[in-house]
N, C-alpha and C positions, 0 to 999 in steps of 0.2 A: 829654470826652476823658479816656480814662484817661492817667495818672501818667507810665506805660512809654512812652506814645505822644510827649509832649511833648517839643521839641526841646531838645537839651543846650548847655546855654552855655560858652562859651570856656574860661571859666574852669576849669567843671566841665574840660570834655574836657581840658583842658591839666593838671590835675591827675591825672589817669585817665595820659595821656600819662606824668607825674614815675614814675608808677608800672609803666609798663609798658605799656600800652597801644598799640600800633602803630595800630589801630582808630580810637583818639580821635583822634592828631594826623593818621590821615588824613582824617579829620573836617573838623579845623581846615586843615590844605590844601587842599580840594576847596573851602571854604566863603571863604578870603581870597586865592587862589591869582589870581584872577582882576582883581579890586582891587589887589592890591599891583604885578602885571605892567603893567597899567593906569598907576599911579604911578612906577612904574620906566620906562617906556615915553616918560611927557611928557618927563622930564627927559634921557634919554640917546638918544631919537632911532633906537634901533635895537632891534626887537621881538625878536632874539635877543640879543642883549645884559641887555637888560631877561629876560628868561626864564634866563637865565644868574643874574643878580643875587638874582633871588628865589630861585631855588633854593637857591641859596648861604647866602640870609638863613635858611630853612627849614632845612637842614641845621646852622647855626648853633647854631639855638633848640633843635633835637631836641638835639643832643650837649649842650644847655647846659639844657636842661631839668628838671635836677633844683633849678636855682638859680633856675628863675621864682617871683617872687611878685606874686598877681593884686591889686598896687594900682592899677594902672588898665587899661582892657580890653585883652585880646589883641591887639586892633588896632593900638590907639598901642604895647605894646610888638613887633608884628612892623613896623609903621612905623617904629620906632628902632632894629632890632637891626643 
């Protein structure tokens, strides 16, 4: 598999993102969007509620994204933002 082909990690894309990239973090949306809705979902009982919450946390991260740093993965920080 060439280079080009191989999928971009979190990190990367969230870095790509700091810089500009609208591309990357819808990347990292399309790819956590569905898990975190999922988690949002156990705890509050209501599927539009939960899809409200993450959006929110999404939009959070984007306006706050020049201040991530990738000491642990994308995940655990869109699970605590």
């Amino acid at each position: 598999m060439h280079e080009d082909n191989l999928p971009q990690t979190d990190n990367l894309l969230m870095e790509q993102a700091k810089e500009g990239s609208k591309d990357a973090f819808s990347q990292l949306v399309l790819k956590h969007r569905r898990a975190a809705t999922s988690f949002a979902h156990s705890f509050l009982r209501d599927i539009g509620t939960a899809e409200d919450v993450v959006q929110d946390c999404f939009i959070k991260i984007y306006m706050n994204r020049g201040n991530y740093q990738p000491v642990h993965s994308f995940k655990t920080y869109l699970f605590t933002a």
